[in-house]
C-alpha positions in Angstrom: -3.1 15.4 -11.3 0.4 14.8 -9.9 1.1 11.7 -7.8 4.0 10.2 -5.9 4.0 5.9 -6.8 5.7 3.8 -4.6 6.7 0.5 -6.5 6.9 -3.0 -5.3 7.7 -2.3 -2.0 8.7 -5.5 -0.5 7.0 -7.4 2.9 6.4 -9.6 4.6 2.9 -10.1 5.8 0.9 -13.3 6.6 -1.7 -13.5 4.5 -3.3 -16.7 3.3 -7.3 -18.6 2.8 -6.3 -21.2 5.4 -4.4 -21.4 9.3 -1.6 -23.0 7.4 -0.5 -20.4 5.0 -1.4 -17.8 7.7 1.2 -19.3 9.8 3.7 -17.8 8.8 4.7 -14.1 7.0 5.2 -14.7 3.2 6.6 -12.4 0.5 4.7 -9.5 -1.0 5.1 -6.3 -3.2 3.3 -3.3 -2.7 2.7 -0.4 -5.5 1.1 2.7 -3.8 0.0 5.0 -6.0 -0.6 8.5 -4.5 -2.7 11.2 -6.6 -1.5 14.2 -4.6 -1.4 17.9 -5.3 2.9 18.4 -5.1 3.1 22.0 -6.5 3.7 24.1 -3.7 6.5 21.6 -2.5 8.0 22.0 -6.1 7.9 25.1 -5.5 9.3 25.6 -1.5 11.4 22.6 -2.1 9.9 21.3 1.6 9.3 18.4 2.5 6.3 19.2 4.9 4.4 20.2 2.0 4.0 16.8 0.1 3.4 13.5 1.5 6.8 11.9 2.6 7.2 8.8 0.6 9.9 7.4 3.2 7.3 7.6 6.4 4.7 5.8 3.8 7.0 2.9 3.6 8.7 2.4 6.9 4.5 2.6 7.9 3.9 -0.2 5.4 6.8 -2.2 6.3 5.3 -2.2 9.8 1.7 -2.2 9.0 1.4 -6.4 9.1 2.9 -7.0 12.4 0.8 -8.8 14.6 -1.9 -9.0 12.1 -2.8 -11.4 9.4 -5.4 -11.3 6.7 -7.2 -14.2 4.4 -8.2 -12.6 1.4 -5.3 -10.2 -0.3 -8.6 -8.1 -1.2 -9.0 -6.8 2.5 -5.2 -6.4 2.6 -5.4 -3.8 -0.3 -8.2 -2.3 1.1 -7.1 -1.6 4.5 -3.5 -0.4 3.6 -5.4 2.1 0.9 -8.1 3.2 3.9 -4.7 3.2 6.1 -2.7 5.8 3.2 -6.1 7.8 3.2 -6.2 8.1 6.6 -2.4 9.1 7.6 -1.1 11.0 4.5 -4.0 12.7 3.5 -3.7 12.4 -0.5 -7.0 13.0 -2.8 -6.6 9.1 -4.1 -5.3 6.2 -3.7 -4.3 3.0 -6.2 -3.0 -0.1 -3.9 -1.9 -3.2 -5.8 -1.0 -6.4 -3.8 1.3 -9.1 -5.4 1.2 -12.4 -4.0 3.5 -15.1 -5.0 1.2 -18.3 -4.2 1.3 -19.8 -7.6 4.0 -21.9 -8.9 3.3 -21.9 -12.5 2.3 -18.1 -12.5 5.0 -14.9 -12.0 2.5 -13.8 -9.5 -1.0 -12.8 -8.7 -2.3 -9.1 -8.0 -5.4 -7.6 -6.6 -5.4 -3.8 -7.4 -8.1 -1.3 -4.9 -8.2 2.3 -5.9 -10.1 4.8 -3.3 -10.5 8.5 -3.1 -10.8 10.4 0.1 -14.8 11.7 0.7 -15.6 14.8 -0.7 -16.1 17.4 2.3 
């Protein structure tokens, strides 16, 4: 299976357990994996016939505005129902790193979701 991979795509999203660390947009990296059949772009060399990994992240880099989240868990599972949804690949692999921890390089919740079989 091929897939296009996105890799710590950096925003800014509020996301936090209490009002205070909801208050205001912190720091985050995205990795979006994206398990999606490429071949008969590699082949036409067009665009339209792969997933356009520059829409995905302008999308993501837009996707927190006006919205905030407590639990980084729902924030990995709504941008991987969100990549489903818009861009149509067969799976998805989300992984959220939050930088909340001083004494750690970083924490990361990681949600992987495939599209229902039709």
């Amino acid at each position: 299976m091929a897939k296009i991979t996105i890799v710590d795509l950096e925003v800014y999203y509020c996301v936090g357990v209490t009002d205070e660390e909801r208050a205001q947009p912190q720091r985050l990296l995205l990795t979006v994996d994206m398990n999606f059949d490429f071949s008969s772009a590699a082949v036409s060399d067009r665009i339209e016939r792969t997933i356009n990994y520059q829409t995905v992240a302008e999308d993501l880099l837009r996707f927190g505005q006006g919205r905030s989240w407590k639990l980084v868990e729902k924030l990995a599972d709504n941008i991987a129902e969100r990549v489903l949804a818009e861009y149509k690949p067969q799976g998805v692999l989300v992984e959220v790193k939050k930088f909340s921890i001083p004494q750690a390089r970083f924490v990361s919740v990681s949600l992987g979701k495939t599209r229902p079989a039709r």
